[in-house]
Steps between C-alpha positions, in 0.01 A plus 500: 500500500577448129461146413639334156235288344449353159183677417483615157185733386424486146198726326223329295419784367713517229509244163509126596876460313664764677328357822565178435867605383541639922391218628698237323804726610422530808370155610621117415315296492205660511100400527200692383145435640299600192133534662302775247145392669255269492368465148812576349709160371516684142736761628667277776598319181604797298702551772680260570562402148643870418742427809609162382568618145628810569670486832580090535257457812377143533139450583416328825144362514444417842190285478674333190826421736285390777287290216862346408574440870177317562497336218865361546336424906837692610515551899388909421261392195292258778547790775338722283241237398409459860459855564280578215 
């Protein structure tokens, strides 16, 4: 059975523009999860800043959002607080 889907495979293993350059074509809007590793907020940074200046992504922090949220005592910011 041949089913139509909206899966779209794009390499990594070629340079981050032309990568980048597929998936902004093929996907809108789109979010990245940027995890390099455990010890590694120097290139999660160089990444994410090399994707917001070269390719317009906007940086989601989620523990600053959920700080905001909190902090604001929104109905999800004192969910969260409650669950942490």
């Amino acid at each position: 059975m041949n089913k139509s889907t909206n899966f779209t495979e794009v390499s990594t293993e070629g340079a981050l523009d032309k990568t980048m350059d597929i998936v902004n074509a093929a996907f809108e809007p789109c979010v990245i999860h940027i995890r390099p590793g455990a010890n590694s907020n120097d290139l999660r940074k160089e990444i994410t800043e090399k994707l917001s200046e070269e390719h317009g992504f906007i940086n989601l922090d989620v523990n600053a959002l959920i700080r905001d949220e909190n902090e604001r005592k929104t109905e999800i910011g004192q969910e969260m607080h409650s669950m942490v």
